[in-house]
C-alpha positions in Angstrom: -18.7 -2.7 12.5 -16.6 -4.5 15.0 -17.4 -7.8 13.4 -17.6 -7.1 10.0 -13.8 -5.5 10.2 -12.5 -8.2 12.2 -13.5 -10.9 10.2 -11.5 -9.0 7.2 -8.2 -8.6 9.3 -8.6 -12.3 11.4 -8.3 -14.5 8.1 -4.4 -15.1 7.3 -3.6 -15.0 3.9 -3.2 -17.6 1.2 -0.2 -18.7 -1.5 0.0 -16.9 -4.4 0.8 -19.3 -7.0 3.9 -18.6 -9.1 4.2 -17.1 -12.6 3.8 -18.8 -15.6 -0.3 -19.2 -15.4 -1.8 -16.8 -18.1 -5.1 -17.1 -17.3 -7.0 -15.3 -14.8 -7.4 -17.5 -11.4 -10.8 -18.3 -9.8 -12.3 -16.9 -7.7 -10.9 -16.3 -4.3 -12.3 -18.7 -1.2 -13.7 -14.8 0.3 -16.0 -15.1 -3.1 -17.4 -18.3 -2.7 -18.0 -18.3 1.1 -21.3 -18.2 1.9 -22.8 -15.8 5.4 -21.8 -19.5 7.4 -18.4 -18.1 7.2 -15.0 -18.4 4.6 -14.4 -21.3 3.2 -17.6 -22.8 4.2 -18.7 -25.6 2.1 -22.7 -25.0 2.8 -24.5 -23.0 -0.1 -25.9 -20.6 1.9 -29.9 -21.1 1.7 -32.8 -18.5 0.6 -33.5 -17.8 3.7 -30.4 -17.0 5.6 -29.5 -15.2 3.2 -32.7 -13.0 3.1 -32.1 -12.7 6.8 -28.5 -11.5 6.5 -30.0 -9.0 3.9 -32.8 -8.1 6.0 -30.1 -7.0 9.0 -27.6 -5.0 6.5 -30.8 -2.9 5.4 -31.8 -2.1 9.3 -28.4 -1.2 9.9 -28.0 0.9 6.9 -31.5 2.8 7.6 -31.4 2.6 12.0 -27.9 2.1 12.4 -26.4 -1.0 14.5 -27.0 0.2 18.3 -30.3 -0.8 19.9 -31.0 -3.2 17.0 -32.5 -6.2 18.5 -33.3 -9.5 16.8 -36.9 -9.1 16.9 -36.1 -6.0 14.8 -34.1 -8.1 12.0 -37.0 -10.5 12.1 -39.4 -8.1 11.2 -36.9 -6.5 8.3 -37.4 -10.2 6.9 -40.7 -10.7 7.1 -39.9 -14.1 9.4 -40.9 -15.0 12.9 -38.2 -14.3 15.7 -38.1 -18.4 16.1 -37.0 -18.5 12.6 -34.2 -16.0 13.1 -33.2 -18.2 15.9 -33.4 -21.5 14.3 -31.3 -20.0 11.4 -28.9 -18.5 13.9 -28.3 -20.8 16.9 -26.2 -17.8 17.8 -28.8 -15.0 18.0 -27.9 -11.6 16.9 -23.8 -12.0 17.2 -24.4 -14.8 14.5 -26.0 -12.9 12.5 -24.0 -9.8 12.5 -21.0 -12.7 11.8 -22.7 -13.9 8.7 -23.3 -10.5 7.6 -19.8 -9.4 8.1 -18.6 -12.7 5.9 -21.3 -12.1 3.3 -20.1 -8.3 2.5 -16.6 -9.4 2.8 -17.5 -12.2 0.2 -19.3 -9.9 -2.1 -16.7 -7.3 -2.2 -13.9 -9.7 -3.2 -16.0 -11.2 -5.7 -16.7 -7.8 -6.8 -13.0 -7.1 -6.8 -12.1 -10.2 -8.0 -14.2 -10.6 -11.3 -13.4 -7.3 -12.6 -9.2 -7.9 -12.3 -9.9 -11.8 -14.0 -11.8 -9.5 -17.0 -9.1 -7.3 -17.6 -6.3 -8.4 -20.7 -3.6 -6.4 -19.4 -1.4 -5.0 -16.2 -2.7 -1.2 -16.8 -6.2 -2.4 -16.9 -5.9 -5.2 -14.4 -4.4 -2.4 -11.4 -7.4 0.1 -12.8 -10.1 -2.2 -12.5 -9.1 -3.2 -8.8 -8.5 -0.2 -7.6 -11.2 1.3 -8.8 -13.8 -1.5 -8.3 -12.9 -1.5 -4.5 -13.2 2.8 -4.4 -16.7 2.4 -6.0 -17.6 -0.7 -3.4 -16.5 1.1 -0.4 -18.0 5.1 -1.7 -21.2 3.5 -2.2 -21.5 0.9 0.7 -24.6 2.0 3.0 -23.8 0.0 6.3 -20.2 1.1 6.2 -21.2 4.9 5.6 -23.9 4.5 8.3 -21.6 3.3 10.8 -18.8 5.8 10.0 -21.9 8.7 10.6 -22.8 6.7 13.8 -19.7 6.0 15.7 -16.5 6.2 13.2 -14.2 5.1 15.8 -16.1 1.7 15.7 -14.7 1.7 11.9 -11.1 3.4 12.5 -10.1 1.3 14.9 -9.6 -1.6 12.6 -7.8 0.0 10.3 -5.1 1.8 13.0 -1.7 0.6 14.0 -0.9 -2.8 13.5 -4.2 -3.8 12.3 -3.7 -2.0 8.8 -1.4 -4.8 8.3 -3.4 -7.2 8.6 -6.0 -5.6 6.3 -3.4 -4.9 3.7 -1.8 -8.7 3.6 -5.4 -10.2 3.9 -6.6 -8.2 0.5 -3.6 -8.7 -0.9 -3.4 -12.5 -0.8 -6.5 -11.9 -2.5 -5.5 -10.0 -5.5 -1.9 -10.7 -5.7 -3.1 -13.9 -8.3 -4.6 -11.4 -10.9 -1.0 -9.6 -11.2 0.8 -12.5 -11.2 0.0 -12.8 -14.9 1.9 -10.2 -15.7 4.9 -10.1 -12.9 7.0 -12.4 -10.5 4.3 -13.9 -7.9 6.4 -12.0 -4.7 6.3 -8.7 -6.5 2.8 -9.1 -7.4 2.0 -9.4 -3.3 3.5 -6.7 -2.2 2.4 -4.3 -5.5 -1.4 -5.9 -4.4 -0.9 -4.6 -0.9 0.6 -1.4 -2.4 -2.7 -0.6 -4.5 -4.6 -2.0 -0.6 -3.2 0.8 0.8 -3.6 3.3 -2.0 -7.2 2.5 -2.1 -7.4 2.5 1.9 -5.3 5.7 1.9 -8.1 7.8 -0.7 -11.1 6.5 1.2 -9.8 7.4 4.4 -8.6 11.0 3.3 -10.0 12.1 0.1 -7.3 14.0 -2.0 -8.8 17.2 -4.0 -8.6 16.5 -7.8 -8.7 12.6 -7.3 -11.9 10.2 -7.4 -10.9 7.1 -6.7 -14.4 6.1 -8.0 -13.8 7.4 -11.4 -11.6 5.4 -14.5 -9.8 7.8 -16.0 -8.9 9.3 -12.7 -7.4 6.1 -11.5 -5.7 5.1 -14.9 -4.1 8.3 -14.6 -2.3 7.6 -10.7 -1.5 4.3 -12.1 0.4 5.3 -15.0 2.1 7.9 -13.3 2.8 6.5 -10.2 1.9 2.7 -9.6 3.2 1.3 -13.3 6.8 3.2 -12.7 7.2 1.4 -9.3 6.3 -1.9 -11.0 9.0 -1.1 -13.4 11.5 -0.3 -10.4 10.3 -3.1 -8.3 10.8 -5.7 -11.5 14.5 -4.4 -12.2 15.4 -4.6 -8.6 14.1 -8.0 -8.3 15.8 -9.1 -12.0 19.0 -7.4 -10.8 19.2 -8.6 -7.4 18.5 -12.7 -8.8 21.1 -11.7 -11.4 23.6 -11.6 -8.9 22.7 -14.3 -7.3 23.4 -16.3 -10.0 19.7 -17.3 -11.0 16.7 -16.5 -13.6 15.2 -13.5 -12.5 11.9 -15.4 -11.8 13.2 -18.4 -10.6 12.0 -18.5 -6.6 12.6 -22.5 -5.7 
């Protein structure tokens, strides 16, 4: 899990772009970057990626100690020179590409279901609840958590929380921008990151993160009101400055 969590928090965030864009922005780079790595402008080929595959399904079924390349191999149905001639790097490179691949199919994940959404209510809804469904029903990350959790924890303790929050935020901070000032829409991103983080972590009775009408109802009764707050605070505070309330130059 160690690389697979450290490639999340490792990547600095991006620039949200400013209000005033109504339509939904692309896809993040974490989307479109293949296992090579983000931002990579390789499409990654057939069979890396049935490689990268092929190791997520033995760690999901054997878990991730003991695994050996010749094991992955097999799990492919290639020859261990294959594996290597794919990944110069042996198994480290391929756990890598693994890590970037899930990273890149959760934001996409994430990411197409906020750019579908026609409103803030179901915009917040959709990502919150998209990333709970990707996380309950994600097989290597459950299998390592039965394994060894603290290989999991660890990366999302202390300081490095942070980092996970600002990272997933960058992310999805364009997709509330539509609706909101592009600086409240970061740190109401990283709000719902932590929310999301939070539920997975310690599951409250009477709350499934997983479900639509359960997460509709927190965010009408708790994440919509702090928008609210957070937007008259922000128009207030610019008031006084002497500027428009959305004017950040």
């Amino acid at each position: 899990m160690g690389t697979v969590s450290y490639a999340l928090i490792a990547t600095a965030p991006r620039e949200v772009p400013q209000r005033g864009t109504r339509r939904a922005p692309d896809a993040p780079d974490d989307a479109r970057a293949g296992p090579a790595g983000r931002g990579s402008p390789d499409t990654p080929s057939p069979k890396r990626t049935r490689i990268v595959d092929a190791a997520l399904r033995r760690i999901a079924s054997s878990g991730l100690a003991g695994m050996t390349l010749d094991d992955i191999a097999r799990e492919a149905g290639v020859s261990r020179a294959t594996v290597y001639r794919t990944f110069p790097g042996g198994r480290a490179a391929v756990l890598a590409a693994a890590a970037e691949t899930e990273i890149a199919r959760f934001m996409s994940a994430v990411a197409v279901e906020m750019g579908a959404a026609r409103d803030l209510e179901s915009t917040l809804v959709a990502g919150i609840g998209t990333a709970a469904r990707r996380i309950d029903g994600h097989r290597v990350l459950h299998r390592l958590l039965d394994d060894d959790p603290g290989l999991v924890v660890v990366h999302i303790a202390f300081g490095r929380l942070d980092r996970v929050v600002a990272r997933v935020g960058a992310v999805t901070a364009p997709f509330l921008a539509r609706w909101m000032d592009a600086h409240d829409a970061v740190r109401i991103a990283q709000w719902a990151a932590r929310i999301v983080i939070s539920y997975a972590a310690t599951p409250a009775p009477g709350l499934d993160l997983t479900d639509d009408g359960d997460v509709t109802r927190l965010v009408r009764t708790f994440v919509l009101p702090g928008v609210r707050a957070l937007g008259a605070r922000t128009s207030g505070s610019t008031h006084r400055k002497g500027g428009h309330p959305h004017d950040h130059r």
